[in-house]
Structures are given as C-alpha cells and as structure tokens.
C-alpha positions in Angstrom: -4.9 19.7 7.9 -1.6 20.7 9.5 -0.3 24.5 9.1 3.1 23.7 9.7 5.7 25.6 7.9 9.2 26.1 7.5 10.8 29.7 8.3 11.1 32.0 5.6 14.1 31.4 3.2 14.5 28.1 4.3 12.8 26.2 1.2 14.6 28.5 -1.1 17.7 26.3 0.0 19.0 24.5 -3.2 20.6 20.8 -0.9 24.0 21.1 -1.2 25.9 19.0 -3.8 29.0 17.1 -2.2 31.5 16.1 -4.5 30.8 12.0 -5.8 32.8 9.4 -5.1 31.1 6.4 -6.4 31.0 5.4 -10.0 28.3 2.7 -11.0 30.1 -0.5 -11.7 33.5 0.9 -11.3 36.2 -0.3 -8.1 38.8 1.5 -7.5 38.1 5.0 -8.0 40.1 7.9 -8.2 38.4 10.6 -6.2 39.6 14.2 -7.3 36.3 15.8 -6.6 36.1 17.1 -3.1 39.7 18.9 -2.7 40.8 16.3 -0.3 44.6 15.7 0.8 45.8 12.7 -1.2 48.6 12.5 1.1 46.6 12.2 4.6 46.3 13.2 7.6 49.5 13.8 9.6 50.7 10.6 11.1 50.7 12.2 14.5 46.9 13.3 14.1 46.0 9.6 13.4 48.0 8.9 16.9 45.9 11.4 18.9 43.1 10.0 17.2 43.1 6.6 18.1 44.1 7.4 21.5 40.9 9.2 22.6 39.4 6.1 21.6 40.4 4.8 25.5 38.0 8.0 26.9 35.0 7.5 24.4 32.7 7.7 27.6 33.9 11.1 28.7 32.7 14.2 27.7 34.9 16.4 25.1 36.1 19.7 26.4 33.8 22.5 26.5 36.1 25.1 26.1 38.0 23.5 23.1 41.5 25.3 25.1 43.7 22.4 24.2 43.6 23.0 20.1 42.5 26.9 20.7 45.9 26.9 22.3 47.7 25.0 19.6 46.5 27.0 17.0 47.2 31.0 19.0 51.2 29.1 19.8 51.4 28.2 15.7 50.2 31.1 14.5 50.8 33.3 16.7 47.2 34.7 17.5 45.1 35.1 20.5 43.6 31.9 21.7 41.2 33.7 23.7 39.8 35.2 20.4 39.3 31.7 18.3 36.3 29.7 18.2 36.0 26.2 16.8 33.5 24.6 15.3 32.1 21.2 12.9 34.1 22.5 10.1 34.1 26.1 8.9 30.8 25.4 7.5 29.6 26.0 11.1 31.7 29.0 11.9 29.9 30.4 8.8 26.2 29.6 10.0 27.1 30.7 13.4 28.2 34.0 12.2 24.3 34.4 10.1 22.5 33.3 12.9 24.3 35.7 15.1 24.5 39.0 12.9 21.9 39.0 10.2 18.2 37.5 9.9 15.1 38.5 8.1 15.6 42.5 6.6 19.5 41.9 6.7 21.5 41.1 3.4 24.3 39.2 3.0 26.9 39.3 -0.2 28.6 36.8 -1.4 30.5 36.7 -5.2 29.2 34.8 -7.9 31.8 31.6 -8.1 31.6 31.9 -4.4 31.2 28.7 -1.8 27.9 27.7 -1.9 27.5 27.9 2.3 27.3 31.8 1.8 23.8 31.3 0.6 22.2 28.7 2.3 23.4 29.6 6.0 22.1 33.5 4.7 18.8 31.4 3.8 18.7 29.5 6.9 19.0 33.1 9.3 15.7 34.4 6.9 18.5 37.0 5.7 18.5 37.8 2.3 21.5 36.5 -0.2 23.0 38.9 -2.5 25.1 38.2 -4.9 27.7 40.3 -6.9 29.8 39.7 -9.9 33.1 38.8 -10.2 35.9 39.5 -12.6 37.2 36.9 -14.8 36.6 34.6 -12.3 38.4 36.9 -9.4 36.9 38.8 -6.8 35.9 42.4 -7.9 36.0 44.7 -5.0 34.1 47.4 -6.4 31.4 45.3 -7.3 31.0 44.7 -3.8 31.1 48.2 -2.6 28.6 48.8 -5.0 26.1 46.1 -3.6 26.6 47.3 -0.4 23.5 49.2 1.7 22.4 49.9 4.9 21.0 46.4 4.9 23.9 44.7 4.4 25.2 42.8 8.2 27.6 39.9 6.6 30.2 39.9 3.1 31.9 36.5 1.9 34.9 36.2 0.6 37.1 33.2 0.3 40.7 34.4 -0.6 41.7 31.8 -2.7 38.3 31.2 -4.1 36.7 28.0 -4.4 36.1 26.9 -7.0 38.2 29.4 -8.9 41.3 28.8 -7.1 42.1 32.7 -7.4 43.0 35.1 -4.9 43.1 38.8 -4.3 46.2 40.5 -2.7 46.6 42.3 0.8 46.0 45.8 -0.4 42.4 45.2 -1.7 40.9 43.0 1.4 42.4 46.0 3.1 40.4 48.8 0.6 37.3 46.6 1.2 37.3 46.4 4.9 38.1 50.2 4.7 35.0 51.0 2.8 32.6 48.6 4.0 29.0 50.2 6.0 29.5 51.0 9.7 27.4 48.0 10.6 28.6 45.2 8.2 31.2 42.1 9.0 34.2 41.1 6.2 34.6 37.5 6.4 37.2 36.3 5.1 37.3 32.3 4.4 40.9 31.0 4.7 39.7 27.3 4.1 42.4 27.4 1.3 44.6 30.1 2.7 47.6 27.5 4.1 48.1 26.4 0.4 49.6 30.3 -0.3 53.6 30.3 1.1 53.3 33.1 4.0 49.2 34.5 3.9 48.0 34.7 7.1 44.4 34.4 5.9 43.9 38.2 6.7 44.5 37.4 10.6 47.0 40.5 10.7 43.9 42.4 9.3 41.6 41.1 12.1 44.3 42.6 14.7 43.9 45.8 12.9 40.3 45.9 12.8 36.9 45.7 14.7 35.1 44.6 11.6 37.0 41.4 10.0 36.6 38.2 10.7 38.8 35.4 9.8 37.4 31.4 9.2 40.1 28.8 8.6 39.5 24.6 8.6 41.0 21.6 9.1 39.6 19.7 6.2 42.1 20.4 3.6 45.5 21.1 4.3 45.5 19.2 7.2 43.8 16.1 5.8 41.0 15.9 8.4 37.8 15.9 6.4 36.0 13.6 8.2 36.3 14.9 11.5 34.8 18.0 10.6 37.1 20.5 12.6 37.6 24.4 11.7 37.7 27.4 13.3 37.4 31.2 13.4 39.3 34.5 14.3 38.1 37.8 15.0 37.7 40.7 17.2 36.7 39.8 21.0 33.3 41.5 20.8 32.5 39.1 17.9 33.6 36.3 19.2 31.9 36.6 22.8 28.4 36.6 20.6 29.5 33.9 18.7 30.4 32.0 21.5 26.5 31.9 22.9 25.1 30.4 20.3 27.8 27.5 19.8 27.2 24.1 21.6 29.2 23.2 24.6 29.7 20.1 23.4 30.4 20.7 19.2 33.3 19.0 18.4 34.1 15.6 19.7 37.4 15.2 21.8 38.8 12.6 19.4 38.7 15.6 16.5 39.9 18.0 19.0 42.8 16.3 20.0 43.5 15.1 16.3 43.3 18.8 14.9 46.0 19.8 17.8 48.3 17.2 16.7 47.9 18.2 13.5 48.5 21.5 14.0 51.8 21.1 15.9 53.0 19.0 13.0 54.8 21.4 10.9 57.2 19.8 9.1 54.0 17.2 7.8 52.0 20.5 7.1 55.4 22.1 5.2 55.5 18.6 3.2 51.9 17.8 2.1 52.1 22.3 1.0 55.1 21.5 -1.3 53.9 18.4 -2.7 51.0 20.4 -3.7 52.5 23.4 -5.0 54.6 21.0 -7.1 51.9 18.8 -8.6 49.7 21.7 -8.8 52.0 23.3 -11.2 52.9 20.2 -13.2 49.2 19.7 -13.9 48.7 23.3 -14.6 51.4 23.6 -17.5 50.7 20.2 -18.7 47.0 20.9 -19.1 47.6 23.9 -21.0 49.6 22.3 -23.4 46.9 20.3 -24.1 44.7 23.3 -24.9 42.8 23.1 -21.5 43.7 26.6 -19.7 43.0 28.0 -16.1 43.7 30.6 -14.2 46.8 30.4 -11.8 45.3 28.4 -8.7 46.3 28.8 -5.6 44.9 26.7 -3.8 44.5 22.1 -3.6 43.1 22.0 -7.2 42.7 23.6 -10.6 40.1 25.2 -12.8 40.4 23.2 -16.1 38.1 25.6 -18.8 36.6 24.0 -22.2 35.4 25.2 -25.1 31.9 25.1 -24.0 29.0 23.4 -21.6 29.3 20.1 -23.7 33.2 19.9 -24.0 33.2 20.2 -20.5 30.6 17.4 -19.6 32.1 14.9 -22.4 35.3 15.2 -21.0 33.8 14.4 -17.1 31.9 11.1 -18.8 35.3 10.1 -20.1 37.4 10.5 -17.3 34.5 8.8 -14.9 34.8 5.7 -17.8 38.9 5.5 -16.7 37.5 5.7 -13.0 38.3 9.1 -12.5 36.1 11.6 -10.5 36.3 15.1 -10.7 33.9 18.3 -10.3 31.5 19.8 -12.4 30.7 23.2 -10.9 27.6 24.3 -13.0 26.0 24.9 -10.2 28.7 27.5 -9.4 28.1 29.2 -13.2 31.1 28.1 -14.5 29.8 25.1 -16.9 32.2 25.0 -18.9 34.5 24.0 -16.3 35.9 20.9 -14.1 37.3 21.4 -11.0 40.2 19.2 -10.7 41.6 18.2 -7.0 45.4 18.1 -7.5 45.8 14.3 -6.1 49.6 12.8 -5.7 52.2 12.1 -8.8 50.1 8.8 -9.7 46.7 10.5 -9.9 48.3 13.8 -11.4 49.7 11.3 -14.3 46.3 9.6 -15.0 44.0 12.7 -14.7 46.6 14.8 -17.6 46.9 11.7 -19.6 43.1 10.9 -19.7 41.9 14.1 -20.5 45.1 14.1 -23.1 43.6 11.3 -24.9 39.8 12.9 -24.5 41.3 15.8 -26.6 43.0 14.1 -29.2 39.7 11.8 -29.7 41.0 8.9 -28.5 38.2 7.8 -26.4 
C-alpha cells in the first residue's frame, strides 16, 4: 500500500473554473465569459509573433530585458525592478511560494480572484478571507484580519468580478497600516482599463512593502500567450527572481508582449472602445431593471433578483449562443458577469437578456 501524499493544503484546492466557451450543439458562439479583448491583439504583436516563428530552435531570453525594457520606457518604471512571468497568475504563486508557507496567512476579500487562495493553498499557507462592502473592498475589514501571521494581502484594484475599485488614498491608509512583516499586492490585471491609474506603481516607489502585478491577457489581447508581470521594491524582487525559471516565458510571447506594449495608439483604441461600450451596456441594462455597480474594468456585474433569475437568464442567453459568467463560486449568485465584447456582441447580449425580462423566451 503506498503512503504517498500530497502537501498540506494542496487537496483543499477547489480546480479552478475557466470561463466556457462551448455550447452543446450550438456554432458560432459568442464568448463573453472570460474578459477577453473582442478587438485583438495589436496588429504589431501578431507581427512579432509570427516572426519568432523563424528562431523556434533557439532558446528565449533568460533575462526577459527586451519587454522588461519596453514596459520601464512606457511606463516609466525601473526595468531592473520587474519580473515577468506565465501570466500574472504566476507572479502571484511566485510571490506565496517565496514569502508565506505553512503558519503564515494570507488575505484576500470575499469577491476576490480566485488565484489568492489556491496559490495560498499550494505554499501550505493559510487563506483568510475578509468581507467586503457592497461588493467593494473594505479596508478596515482588512486591518482587522490582520495578525502577526499574516506574510501576503490581495487586492485587485478594479476587482474581478465586481468590476469596482478603491481610490489612491485608501491603498495608501492600508499599506500604511499593514504588520511590519506583511506584503500589499496589488493586482493591476484590470488597472489599464481606468484613464491615468498607474496600478499603485507610484506607491511601490514610495514603499518597501507594496508590490504591484499587471498582465498582458486583457487589455492587451494576449490571453493565450500567457505573459504578465510584476513591480516592486528591489529586495522583493531579487527573492522572487530565484525561484522563477530561466526559461518561463517563450520568446515568441516575449517579443509579442513588447510589441504590444510599444503600441500605444492600439492600446489608447481598444481602452475607448471599451469605455464606450461598457457604458452603453451599463445604462441600457439598467433600463431594463438589471443594475450593477459602476465597472471599471472589461466587463459588467449584471445583478438579479435572486439565485434563479440569475441562472434562467444564463440558460437563455446560452439558447441565443451567448456565453457569459456565472460567478457563484465567487458568492455573488445572483449575478452574471458580462465581458463587454464589441458594438455587435454589446447589441445581442442587451437585447437577449431584454427579451428574457419581458418573457419573451
């Protein structure tokens, strides 16, 4: 009889539920699930892309300097202090690996990205999670779930799947108050979507305690390739920096991400567009009788009456090939998180879930 076992924590991971894109006996779907760009990737990315195809047998660069660079020269950060990784997902897991394992606690909010808890689980640290405020992040709980224990706290400013945000002055107060020995990250997966936030990378300058996570997988259109990164103080970095494999990212993502990154009037384009839609949807939706808080991010949080308004209305919309989010997994299930797609999908989405409501169905 074997004794293997899995470390502690580790079968307390719930799998992680990507958003669907498939509907049984249905072509042509409408996929407004995962938060992805309708408009693409930049054209330049695509360019970069298909050009490393010629140097498939080569190695990619270790040192990732070629889009660390892009990104310090855009943004105006140190490059020396910015670590990339397969998504931010990884930059996430790195940082629980490296700062908090089995006696450590980690908080995360309630509505927060489900990563928080499983890379927590994965170090054998233990996940703690605090309330939030009508669906916005409550500093004060935080504070208040804070002990000596406590090595990591997640935000993501705007939230997913709430698509709220808090302002400057109280991601300052909580990095303020925070234990000597804990880490404020702030995710910025979302953060490009809000006209002129930095993420909190002025607050990382500031501070020996913040760190910053940003990704190419939404704004940017580059999903698939899995590319984000992180910012924070040197110290933090160096000890991020010896866990992470030489060899993480593949050169065709690298140099796709730097393209993209350089292409700010795409980037400027693919933000308004959003901005735009995401307001139309908004307003029209609560028209309709289907509120949600202002989003500020690639999607909206459409609320129902209750649990079974809310799944009738995702049955519906996956009959007119649409595919959208349940997040009852995220203890909001009376909600659907809705991707804001481009002016055809923004048209079908609002007029579907029109008809759902007046019982035409």
């Amino acid at each position: 009889m074997t004794s293997i076992k899995a470390q502690p924590g580790i079968m307390d991971i719930e799998l992680y539920q990507s958003g669907a894109a498939h509907i049984e006996g249905v072509d042509n779907v409408i996929k407004l699930s995962s938060n992805e760009n309708p408009l693409g990737p930049s054209p330049k990315a695509v360019e970069a892309y298909q050009r490393a195809a010629n140097n498939l047998h080569r190695y990619p660069s270790s040192d990732q300097i070629g889009l660390r660079s892009a990104i310090g020269e855009v943004l105006s950060l140190d490059a020396d202090r910015i670590i990339c990784g397969a998504g931010s997902d990884e930059i996430i897991a790195f940082l629980c690996q490296a700062f908090a394992g089995p006696g450590d606690e980690v908080i995360h909010t309630e509505h927060g990205f489900a990563m928080y808890r499983i890379s927590a689980l994965s170090a054998g640290a233990t996940p703690v999670e605090v309330r939030e405020n009508e669906r916005v992040t409550n500093v004060d709980a935080i504070l208040e779930a804070c002990t000596s224990k406590t090595k990591l706290v997640f935000i993501a400013n705007p939230n997913n799947p709430t698509g709220t945000m808090i302002g400057e002055a109280e991601i300052d107060r909580l990095a303020d108050a925070l234990p000597p020995q804990a880490i404020l990250v702030l995710d910025g997966a979302y953060a490009e979507f809000v006209e002129g936030y930095d993420g909190g990378a002025a607050l990382v300058d500031q501070r020996e305690n913040v760190f910053m996570t940003r990704t190419f997988s939404k704004l940017y259109g580059l999903g698939s390739l899995r590319v984000g990164w992180g910012y924070g103080p040197a110290a933090l970095v160096n000890v991020l920096n010896r866990i992470r494999g030489p060899f993480n990212l593949s050169q065709s993502a690298l140099d796709a991400a730097e393209a993209a990154m350089r292409d700010l009037n795409y980037t400027n384009h693919c933000r308004h567009e959003n901005e735009k839609w995401r307001t139309w949807l908004a307003n029209g939706l609560s028209e309709i009788g289907v509120p949600s808080d202002v989003s500020q991010a690639n999607f909206i949080l459409a609320r129902f009456a209750n649990q079974t308004e809310a799944e009738n209305c995702d049955r519906y919309l996956q009959s007119q090939g649409l595919v959208v989010r349940r997040v009852a997994g995220y203890k909001l299930p009376n909600a659907l998180r809705i991707t804001v797609g481009d002016e055809s999908a923004c048209h079908l989405v609002l007029g579907a879930i029109q008809n759902f409501k007046a019982g035409k169905k």
